[in-house]
VEXGU-482130 format. One line per 2 residues: number of its first residue (from 1); for each residue x, y, z negated of C-alpha. Coordinates in nm, 4 decimals. Layout:
BEGIN
NUM	X:Y:Z  ... .
//
This chain:
BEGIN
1	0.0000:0.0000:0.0000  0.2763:0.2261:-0.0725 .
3	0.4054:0.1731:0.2465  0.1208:0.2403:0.4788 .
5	0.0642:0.5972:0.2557  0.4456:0.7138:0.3360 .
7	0.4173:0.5772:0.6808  0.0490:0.8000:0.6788 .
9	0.2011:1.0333:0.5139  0.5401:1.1072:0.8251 .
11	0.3097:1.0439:1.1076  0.0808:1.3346:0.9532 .
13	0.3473:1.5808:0.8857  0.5374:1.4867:1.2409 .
15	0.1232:1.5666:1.4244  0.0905:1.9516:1.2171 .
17	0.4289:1.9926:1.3391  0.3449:1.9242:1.7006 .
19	0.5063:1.6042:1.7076  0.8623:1.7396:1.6487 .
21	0.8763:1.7597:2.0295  1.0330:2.1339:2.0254 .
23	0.7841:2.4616:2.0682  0.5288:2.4772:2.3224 .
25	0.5667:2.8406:2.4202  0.8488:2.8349:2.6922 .
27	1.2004:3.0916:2.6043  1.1661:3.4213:2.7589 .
29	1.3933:3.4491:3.0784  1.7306:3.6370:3.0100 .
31	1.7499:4.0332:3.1183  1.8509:4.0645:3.5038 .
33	2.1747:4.2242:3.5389  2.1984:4.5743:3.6898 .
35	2.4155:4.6101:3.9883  2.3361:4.9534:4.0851 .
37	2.2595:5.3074:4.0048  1.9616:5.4800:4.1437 .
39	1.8954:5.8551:4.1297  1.5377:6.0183:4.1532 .
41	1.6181:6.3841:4.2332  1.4222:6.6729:4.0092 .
43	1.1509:6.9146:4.2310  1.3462:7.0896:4.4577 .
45	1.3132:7.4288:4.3140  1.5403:7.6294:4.0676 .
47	1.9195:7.4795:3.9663  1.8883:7.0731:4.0352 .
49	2.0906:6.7949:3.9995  2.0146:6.6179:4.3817 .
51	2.2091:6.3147:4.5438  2.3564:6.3460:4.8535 .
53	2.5931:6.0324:4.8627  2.6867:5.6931:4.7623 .
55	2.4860:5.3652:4.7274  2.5344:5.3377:4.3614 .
57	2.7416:5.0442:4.3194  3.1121:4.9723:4.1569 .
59	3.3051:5.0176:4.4788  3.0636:5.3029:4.6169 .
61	2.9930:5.5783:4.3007  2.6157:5.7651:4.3250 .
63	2.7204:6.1066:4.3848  2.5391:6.4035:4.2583 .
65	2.5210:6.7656:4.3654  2.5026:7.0908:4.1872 .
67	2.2302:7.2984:4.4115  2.0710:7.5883:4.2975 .
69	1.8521:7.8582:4.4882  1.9475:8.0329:4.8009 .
71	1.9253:8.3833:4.6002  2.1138:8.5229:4.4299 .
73	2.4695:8.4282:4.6018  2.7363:8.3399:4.3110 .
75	3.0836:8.3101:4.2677  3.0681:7.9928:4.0578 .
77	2.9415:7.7768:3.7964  2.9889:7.5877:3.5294 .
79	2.8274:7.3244:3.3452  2.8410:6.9952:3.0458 .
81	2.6983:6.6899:3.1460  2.5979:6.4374:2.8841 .
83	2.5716:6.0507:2.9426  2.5674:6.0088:2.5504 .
85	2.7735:5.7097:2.3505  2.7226:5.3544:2.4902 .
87	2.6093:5.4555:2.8302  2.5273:5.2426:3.0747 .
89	2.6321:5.4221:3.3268  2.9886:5.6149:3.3235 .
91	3.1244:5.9257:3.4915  3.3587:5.8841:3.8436 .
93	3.6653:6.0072:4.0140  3.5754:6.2193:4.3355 .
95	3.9906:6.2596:4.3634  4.2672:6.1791:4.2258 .
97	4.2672:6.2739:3.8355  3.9602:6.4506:3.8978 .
99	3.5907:6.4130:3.8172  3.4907:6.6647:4.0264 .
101	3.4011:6.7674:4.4200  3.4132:7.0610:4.6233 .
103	3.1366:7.0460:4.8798  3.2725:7.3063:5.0579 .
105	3.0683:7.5806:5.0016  3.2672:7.8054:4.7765 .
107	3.5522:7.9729:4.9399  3.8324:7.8334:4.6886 .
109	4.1538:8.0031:4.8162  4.5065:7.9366:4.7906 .
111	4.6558:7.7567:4.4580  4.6379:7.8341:4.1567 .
113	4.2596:7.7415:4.2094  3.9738:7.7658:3.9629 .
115	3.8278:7.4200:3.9666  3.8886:7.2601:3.6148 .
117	3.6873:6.9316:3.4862  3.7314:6.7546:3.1242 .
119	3.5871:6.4260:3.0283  3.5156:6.3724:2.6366 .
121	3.3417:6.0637:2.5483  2.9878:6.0976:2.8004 .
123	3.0286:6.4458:2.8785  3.1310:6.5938:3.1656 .
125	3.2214:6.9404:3.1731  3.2708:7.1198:3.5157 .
127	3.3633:7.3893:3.6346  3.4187:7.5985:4.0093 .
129	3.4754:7.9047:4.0306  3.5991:8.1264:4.3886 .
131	3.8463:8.4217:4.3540  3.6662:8.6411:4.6130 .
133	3.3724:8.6639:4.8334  3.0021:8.4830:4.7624 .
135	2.8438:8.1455:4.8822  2.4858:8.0491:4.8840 .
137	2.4051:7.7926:4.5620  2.1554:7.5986:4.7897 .
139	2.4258:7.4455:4.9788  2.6000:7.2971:4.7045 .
141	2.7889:7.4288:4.4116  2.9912:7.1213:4.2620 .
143	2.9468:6.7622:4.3024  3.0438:6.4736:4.0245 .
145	2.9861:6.0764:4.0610  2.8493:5.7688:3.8555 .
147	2.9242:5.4424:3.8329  2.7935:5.1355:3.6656 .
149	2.9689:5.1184:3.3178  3.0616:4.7428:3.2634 .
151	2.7859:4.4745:3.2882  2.4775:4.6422:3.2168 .
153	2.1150:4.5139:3.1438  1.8343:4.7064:3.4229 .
155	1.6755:4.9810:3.2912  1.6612:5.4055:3.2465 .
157	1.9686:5.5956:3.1444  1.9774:5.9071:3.0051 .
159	2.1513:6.2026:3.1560  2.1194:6.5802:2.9768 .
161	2.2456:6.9143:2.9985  2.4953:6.9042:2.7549 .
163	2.3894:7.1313:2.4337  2.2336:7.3567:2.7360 .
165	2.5222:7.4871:2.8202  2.5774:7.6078:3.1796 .
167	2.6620:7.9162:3.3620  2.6434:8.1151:3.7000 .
169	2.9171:8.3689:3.8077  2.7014:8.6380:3.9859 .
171	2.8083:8.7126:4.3631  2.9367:9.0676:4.1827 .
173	3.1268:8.8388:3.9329  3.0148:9.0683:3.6787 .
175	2.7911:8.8974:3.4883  2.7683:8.5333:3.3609 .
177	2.3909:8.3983:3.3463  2.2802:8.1224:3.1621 .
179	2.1420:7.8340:3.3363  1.8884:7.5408:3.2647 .
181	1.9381:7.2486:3.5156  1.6894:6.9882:3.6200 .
183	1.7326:6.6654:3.6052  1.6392:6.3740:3.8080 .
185	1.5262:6.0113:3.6449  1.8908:5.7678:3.6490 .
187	1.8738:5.4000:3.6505  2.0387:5.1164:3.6357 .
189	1.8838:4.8542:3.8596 .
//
């Protein structure tokens, strides 16, 4: 008798406990890896972040444009760009031992030039200035790249004006005017 009630008892504990069999519900599937960078550019209106270049991937950085209005002409700009700590995404040479690109647009001159970029942590200060003359901000003021940082899970990645602080070198160059740039929506993907 004492057998049959153990033997009752395991074969009731081992059917509550499905049968020791393992769980029914099925493991979620593992995050996809990201192996790309996508950029959604900000209305095109005011100063704006906008992509003009590269596919987003390790070998082929996204690259992003400073563009601001057609008027007033400037002289320059300059501006902090914040990843933050742990990004997945991670600022890229346009040159050699440089973050930063000329589009062109600014007349730069003849050595010693003022172009000037510092990385510290995720943020990217900038900044482009010319020595004489004016260019129109809707072509293109400055231009900096991102890559993927590492093996990264999908998913949105912050980007921010860095403590808001940016400026404009009036065509005149005599005064400095605080900007606010827009920002697009960066992924990983």
């Amino acid at each position: 008798m004492r057998k049959l009630l153990i033997g009752s008892l395991v074969l009731g504990i081992l059917t509550a406990c499905g049968g020791g069999g393992g769980s029914s519900t099925p493991a979620p599937p593992p995050p996809s890896a990201a192996t790309r960078l996508t950029y959604t550019d900000p209305p095109a209106a005011g100063w704006r972040l906008a992509r003009v270049g590269g596919t987003g991937t390790a070998a082929d950085p996204l690259i992003l444009e400073l563009r601001g209005p057609a008027s007033p002409r400037v002289k320059g700009a300059a501006c902090f760009l914040d990843l933050g700590a742990g990004s997945k995404a991670a600022w890229a040479n346009l040159g050699t031992n440089t973050h930063l690109g000329d589009p062109g647009t600014l007349s730069l001159g003849a050595e010693p030039r003022l172009v000037k970029d510092k990385l510290t942590g995720g943020e990217l200060q900038v900044g482009i200035f010319q020595k004489v003359g004016d260019a129109d901000p809707s072509l293109g003021v400055v231009r900096v790249a991102l890559k993927l940082n590492g093996a990264q899970s999908v998913g949105e990645i912050p980007l921010a004006q860095a403590a808001a602080r940016a400026l404009v070198v009036q065509a005149d160059g005599s005064s400095l005017t605080p900007l606010t740039i827009a920002l697009g929506t960066l992924k990983a993907e």
